[in-house]
N, CA, C and O of each residue as an XYZ file, in Angstrom:
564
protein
N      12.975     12.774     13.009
C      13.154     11.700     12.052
C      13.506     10.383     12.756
O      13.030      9.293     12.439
N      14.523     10.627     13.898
C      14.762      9.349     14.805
C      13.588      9.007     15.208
O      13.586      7.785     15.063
N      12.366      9.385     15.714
C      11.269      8.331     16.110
C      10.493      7.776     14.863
O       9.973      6.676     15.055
N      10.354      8.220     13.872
C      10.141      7.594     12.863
C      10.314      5.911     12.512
O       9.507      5.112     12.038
N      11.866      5.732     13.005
C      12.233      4.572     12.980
C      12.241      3.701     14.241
O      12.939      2.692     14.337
N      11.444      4.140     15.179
C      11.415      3.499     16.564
C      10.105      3.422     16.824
O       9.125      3.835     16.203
N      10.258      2.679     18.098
C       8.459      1.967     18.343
C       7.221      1.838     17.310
O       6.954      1.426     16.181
N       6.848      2.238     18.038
C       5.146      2.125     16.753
C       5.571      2.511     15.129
O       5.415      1.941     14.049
N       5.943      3.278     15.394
C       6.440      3.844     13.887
C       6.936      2.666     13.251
O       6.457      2.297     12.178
N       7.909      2.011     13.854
C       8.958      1.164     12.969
C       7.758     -0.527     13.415
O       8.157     -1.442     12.695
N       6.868     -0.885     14.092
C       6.967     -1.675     14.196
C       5.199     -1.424     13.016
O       4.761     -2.485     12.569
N       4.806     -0.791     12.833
C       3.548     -0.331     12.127
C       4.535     -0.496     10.640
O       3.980     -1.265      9.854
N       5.613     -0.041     10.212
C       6.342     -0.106      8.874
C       6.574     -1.259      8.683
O       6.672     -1.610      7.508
N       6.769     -2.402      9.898
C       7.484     -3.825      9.743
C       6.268     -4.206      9.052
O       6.147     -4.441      7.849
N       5.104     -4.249     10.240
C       3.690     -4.877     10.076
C       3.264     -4.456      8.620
O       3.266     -5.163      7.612
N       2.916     -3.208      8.744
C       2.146     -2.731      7.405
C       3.056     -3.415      5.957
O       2.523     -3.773      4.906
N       4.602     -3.462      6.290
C       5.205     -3.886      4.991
C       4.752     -5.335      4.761
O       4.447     -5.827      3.675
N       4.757     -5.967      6.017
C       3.846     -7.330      6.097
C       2.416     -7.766      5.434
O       2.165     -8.762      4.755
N       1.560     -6.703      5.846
C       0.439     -6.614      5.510
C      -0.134     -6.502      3.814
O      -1.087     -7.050      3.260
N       0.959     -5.493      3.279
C       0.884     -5.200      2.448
C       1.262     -6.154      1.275
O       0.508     -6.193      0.302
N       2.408     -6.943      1.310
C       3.053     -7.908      0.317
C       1.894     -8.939      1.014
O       0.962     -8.778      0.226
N       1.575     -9.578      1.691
C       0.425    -10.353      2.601
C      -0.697    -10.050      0.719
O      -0.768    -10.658     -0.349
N      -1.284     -8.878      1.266
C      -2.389     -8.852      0.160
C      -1.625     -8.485     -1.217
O      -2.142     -9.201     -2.075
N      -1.020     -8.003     -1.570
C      -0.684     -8.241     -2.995
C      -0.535     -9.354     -3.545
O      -1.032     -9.666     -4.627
N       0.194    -10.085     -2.818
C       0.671    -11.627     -3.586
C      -0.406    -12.486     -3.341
O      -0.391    -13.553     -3.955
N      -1.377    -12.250     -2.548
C      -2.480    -12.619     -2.352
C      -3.620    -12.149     -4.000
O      -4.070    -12.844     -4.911
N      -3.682    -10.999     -3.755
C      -4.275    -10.136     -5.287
C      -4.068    -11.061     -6.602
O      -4.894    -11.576     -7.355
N      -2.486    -11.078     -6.591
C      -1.471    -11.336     -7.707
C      -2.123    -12.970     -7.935
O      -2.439    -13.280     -9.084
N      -2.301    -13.943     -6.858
C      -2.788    -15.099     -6.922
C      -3.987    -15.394     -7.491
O      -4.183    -16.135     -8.454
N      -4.836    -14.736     -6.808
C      -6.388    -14.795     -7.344
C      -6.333    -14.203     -9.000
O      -6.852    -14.687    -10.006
N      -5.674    -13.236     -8.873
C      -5.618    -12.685    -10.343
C      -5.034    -13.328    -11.506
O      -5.507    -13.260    -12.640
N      -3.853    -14.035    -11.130
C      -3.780    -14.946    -12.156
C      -4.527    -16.399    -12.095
O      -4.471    -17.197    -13.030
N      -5.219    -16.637    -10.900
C      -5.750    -17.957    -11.235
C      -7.317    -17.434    -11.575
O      -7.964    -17.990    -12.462
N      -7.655    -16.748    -11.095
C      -9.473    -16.059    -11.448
C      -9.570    -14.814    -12.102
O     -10.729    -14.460    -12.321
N      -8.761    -14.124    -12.439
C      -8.551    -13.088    -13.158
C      -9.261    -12.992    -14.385
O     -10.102    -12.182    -14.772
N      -8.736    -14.008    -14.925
C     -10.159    -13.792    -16.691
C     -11.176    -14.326    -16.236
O     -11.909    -14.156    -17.210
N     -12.054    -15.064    -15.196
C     -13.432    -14.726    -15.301
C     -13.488    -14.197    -14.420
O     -14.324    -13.339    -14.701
N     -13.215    -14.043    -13.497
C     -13.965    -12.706    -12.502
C     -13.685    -11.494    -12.409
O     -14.459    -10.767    -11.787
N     -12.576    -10.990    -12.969
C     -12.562     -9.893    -13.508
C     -11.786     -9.211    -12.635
O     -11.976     -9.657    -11.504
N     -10.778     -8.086    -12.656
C      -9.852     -7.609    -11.283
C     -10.401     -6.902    -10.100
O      -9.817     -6.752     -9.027
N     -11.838     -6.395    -10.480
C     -12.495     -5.727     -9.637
C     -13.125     -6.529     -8.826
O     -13.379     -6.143     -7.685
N     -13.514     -7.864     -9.286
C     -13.920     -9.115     -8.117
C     -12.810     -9.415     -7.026
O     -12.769     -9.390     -5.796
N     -11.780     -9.762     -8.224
C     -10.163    -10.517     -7.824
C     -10.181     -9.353     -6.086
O     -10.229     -9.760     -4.925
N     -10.121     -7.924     -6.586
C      -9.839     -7.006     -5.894
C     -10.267     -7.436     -4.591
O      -9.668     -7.964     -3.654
N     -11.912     -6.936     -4.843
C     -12.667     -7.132     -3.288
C     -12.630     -8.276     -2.899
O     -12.986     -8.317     -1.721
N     -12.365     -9.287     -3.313
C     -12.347    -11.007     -2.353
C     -10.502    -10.427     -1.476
O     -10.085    -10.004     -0.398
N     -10.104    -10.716     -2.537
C      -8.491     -9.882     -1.681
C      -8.169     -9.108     -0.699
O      -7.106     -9.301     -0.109
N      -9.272     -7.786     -0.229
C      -9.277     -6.760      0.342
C      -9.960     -7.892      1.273
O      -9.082     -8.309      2.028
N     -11.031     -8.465      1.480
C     -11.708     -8.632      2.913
C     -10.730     -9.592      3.715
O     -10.741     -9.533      4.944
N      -9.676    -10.691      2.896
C      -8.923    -11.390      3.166
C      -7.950    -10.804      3.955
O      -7.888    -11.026      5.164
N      -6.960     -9.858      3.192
C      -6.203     -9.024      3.872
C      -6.734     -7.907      4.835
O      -5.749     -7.327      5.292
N      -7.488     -7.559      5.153
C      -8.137     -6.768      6.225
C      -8.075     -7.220      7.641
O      -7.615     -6.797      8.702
N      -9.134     -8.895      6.950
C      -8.646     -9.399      8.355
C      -7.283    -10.057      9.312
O      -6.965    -10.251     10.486
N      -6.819    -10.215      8.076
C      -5.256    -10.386      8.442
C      -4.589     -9.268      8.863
O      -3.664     -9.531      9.632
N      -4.743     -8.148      8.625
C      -4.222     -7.028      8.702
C      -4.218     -6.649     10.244
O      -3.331     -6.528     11.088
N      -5.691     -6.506     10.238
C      -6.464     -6.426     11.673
C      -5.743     -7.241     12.959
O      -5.470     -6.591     13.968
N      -5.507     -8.374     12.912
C      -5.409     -9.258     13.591
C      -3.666     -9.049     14.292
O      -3.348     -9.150     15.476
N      -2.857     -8.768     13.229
C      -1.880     -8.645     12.884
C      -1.265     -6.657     13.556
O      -0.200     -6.355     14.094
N      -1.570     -6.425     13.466
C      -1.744     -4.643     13.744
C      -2.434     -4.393     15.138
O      -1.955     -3.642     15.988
N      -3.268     -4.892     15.244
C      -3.639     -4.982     17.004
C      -3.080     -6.055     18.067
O      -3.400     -5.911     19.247
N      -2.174     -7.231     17.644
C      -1.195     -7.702     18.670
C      -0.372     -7.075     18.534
O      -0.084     -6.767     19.691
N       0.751     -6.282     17.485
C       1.722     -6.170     16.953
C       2.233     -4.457     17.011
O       3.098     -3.865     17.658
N       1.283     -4.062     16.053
C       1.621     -2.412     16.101
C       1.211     -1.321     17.319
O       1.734     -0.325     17.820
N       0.062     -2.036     17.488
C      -0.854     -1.078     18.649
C      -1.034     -1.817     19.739
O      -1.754     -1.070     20.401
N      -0.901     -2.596     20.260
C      -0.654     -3.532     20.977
C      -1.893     -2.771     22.012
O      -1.706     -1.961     22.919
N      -3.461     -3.473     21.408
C      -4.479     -3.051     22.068
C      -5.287     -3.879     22.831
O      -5.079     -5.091     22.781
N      -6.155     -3.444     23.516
C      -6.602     -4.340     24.583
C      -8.111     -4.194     24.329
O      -8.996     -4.994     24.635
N      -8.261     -2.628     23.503
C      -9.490     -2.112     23.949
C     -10.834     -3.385     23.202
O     -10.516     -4.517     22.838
N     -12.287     -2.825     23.125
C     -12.995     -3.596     22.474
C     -12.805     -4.307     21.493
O     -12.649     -3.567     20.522
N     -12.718     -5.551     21.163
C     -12.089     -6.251     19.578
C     -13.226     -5.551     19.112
O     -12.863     -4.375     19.093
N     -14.670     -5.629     18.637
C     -15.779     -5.725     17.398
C     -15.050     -3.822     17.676
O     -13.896     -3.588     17.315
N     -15.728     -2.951     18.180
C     -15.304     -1.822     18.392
C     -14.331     -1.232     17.207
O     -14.531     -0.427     16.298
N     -13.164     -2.007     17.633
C     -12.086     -1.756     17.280
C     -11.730     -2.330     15.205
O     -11.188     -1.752     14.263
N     -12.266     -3.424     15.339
C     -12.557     -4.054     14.028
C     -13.334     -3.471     13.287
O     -13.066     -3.484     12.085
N     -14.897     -2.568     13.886
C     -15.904     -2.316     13.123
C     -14.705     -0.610     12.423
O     -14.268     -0.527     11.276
N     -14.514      0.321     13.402
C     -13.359      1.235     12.796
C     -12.306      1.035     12.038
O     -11.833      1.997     11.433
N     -11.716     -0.280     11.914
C     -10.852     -0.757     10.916
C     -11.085     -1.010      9.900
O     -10.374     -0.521      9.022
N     -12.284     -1.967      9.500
C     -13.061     -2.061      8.965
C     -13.557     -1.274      8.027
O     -13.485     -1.419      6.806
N     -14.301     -0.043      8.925
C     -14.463      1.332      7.827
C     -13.238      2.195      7.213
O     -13.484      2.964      6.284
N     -11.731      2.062      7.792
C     -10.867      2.806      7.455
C     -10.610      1.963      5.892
O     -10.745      2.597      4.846
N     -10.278      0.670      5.884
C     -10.280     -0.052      4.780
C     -11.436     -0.148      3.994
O     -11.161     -0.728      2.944
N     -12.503      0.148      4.054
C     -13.672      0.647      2.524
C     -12.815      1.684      1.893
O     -12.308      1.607      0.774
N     -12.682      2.952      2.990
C     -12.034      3.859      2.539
C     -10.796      3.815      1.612
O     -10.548      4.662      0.754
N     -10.027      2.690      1.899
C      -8.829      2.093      1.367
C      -9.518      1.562      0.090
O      -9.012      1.779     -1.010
N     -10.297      1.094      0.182
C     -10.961     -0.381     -1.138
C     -11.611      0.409     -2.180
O     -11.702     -0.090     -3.302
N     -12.171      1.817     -1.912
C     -12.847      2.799     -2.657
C     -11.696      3.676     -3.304
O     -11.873      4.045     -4.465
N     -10.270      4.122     -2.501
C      -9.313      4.884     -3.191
C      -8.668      3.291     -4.160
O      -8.358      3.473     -5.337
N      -8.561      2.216     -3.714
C      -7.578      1.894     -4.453
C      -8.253      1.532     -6.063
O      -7.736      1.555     -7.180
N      -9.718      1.179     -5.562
C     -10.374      1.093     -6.875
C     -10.348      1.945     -7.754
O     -10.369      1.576     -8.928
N     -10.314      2.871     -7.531
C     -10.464      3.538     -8.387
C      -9.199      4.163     -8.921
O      -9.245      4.591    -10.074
N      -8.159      4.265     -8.289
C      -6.970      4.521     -8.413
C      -6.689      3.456     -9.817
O      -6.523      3.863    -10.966
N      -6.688      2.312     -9.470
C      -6.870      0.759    -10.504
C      -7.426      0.895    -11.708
O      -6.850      0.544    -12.737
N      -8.556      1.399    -11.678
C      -9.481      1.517    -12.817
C      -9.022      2.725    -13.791
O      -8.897      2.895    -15.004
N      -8.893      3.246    -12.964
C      -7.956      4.825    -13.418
C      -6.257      4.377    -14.348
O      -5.755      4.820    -15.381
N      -5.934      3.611    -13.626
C      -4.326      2.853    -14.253
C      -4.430      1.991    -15.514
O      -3.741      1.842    -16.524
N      -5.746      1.407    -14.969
C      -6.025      0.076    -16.498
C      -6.737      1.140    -17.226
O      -6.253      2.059    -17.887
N      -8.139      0.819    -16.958
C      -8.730      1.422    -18.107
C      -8.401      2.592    -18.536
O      -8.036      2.740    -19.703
N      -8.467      3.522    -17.750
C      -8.113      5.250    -17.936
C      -6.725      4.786    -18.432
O      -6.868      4.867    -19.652
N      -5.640      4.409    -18.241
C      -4.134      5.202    -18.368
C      -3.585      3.195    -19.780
O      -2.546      3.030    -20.420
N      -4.510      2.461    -19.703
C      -3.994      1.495    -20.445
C      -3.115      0.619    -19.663
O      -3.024     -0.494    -20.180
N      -2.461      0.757    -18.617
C      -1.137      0.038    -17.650
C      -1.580     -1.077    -17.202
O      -2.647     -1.067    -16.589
N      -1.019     -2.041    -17.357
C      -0.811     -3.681    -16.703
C      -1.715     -3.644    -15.406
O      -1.272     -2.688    -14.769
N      -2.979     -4.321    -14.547
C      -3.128     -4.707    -13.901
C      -2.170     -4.747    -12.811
O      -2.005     -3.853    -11.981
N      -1.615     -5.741    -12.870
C      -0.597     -6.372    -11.523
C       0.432     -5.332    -11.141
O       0.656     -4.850    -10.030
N       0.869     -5.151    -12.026
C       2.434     -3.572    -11.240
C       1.183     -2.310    -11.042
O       1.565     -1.395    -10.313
N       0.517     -2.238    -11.300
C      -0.291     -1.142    -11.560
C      -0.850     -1.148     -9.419
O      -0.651     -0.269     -8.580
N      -1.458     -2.355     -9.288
C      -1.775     -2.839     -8.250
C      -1.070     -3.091     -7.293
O      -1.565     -3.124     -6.166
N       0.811     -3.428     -7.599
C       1.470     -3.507     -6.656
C       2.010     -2.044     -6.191
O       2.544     -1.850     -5.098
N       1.719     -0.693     -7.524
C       2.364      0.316     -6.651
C       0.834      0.976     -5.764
O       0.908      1.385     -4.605
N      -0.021      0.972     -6.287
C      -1.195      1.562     -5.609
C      -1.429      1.413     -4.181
O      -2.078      2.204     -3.497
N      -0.678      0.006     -3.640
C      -1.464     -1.000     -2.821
C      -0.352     -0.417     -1.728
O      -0.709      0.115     -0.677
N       1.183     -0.601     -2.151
C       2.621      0.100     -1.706
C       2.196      1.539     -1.077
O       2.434      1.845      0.091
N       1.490      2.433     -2.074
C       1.470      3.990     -2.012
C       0.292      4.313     -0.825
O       0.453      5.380     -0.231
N      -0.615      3.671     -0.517
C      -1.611      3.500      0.556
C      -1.422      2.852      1.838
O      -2.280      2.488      2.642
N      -0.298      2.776      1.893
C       0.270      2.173      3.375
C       0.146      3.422      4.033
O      -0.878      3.688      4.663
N       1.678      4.696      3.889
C       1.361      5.792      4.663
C       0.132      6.686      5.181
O       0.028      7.302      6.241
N      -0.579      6.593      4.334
C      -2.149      7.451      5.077
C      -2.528      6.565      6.004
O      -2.970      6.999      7.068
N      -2.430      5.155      5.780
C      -3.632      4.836      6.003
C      -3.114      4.700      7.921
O      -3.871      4.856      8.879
N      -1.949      4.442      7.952
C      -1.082      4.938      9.146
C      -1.697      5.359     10.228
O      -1.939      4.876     11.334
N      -1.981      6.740      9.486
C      -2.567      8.164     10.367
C      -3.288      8.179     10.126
O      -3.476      9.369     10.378
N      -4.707      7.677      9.511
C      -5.855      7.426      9.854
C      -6.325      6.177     10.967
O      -7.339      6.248     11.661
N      -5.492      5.188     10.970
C      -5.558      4.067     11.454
C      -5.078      4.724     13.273
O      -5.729      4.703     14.317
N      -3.906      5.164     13.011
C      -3.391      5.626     14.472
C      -4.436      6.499     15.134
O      -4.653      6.420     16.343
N      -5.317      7.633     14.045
C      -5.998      9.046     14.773
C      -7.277      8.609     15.268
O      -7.997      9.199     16.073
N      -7.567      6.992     14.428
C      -9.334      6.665     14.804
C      -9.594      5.189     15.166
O     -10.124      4.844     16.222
N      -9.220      4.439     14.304
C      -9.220      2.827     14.723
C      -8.851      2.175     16.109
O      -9.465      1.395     16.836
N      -7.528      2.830     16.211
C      -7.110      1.865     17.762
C      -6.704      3.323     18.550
O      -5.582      3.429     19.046
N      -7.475      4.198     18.615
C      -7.199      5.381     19.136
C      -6.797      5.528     20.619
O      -7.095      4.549     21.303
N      -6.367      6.241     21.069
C      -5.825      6.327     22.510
C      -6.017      5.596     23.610
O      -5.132      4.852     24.032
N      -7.354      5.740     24.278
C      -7.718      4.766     25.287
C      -7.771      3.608     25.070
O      -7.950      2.948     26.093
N      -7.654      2.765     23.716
C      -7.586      1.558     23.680
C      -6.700      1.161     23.720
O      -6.634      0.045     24.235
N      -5.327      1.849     23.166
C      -3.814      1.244     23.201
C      -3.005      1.430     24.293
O      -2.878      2.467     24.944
N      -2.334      0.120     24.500
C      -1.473      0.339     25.336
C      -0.284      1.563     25.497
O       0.617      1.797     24.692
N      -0.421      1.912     26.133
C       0.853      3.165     26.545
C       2.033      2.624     25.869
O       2.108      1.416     25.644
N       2.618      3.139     25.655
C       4.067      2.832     25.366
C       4.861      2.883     27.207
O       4.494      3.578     28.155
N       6.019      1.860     27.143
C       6.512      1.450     27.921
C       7.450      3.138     28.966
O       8.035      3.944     28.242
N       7.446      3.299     29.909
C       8.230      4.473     30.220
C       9.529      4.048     30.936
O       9.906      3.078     31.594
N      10.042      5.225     30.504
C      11.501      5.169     30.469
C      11.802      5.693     31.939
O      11.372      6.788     32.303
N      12.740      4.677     32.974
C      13.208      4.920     34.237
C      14.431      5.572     33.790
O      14.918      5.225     32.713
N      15.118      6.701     34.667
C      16.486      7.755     34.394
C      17.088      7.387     35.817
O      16.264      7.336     36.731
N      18.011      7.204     36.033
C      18.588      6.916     37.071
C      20.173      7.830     37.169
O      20.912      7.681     38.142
């Protein structure tokens, strides 16, 4: 449980908590200013490519502190977040239409609840081993 809250772990929770309020209040913006005509599923995907690349940018100086190929590395990020943009849609559509629930809280827990996977998908394939820097080693004296 102690590494949980140390290195990557804790600095991927800082980032990702970053990332995450980053695109919601981002969402939350477009949605109340373009929301009745473009509809939340537009609002959605303009939001998602915004925060992706912020995400991206943000998560490879920061969490993974990588060196390897940028496009490489972006084009796998990239696909991990469709994956993200396809669960949350539908998760969304499922909350409004299916379940009747508010848009916006509906969107802020969905968006919250997709941080942890996307973690360990992001850690097992996106910036995978040979591209990230080692973690620093510990001298014992």
């Amino acid at each position: 449980m102690k590494r949980l809250f140390t290195g990557r772990p804790l600095r991927y929770l800082i980032i990702g908590g970053w990332n995450t309020v980053f695109g919601l209040v981002f969402f939350t913006f477009l949605y109340l200013v373009l929301g009745h005509t473009l509809g939340y599923v537009v609002v959605l995907t303009i939001a998602q490519v915004v925060a992706v690349i912020q995400s991206h940018l943000t998560q490879r100086l920061f969490v993974w502190r990588s060196h390897g190929p940028y496009l490489g590395e972006l084009a796998r990020f990239s696909v991990v977040y469709v994956g993200v943009y396809v669960a949350n849609l539908l998760l969304l559509v499922l909350a409004t239409d299916g379940l009747g629930l508010p848009v916006l809280p509906s969107q802020w827990v969905i968006g919250g609840a997709l941080i942890v996977p996307t973690y360990f998908v992001q850690r097992g394939w996106a910036f995978r081993g040979h591209s990230v820097a080692p973690p620093p080693s510990k001298v014992e004296g």
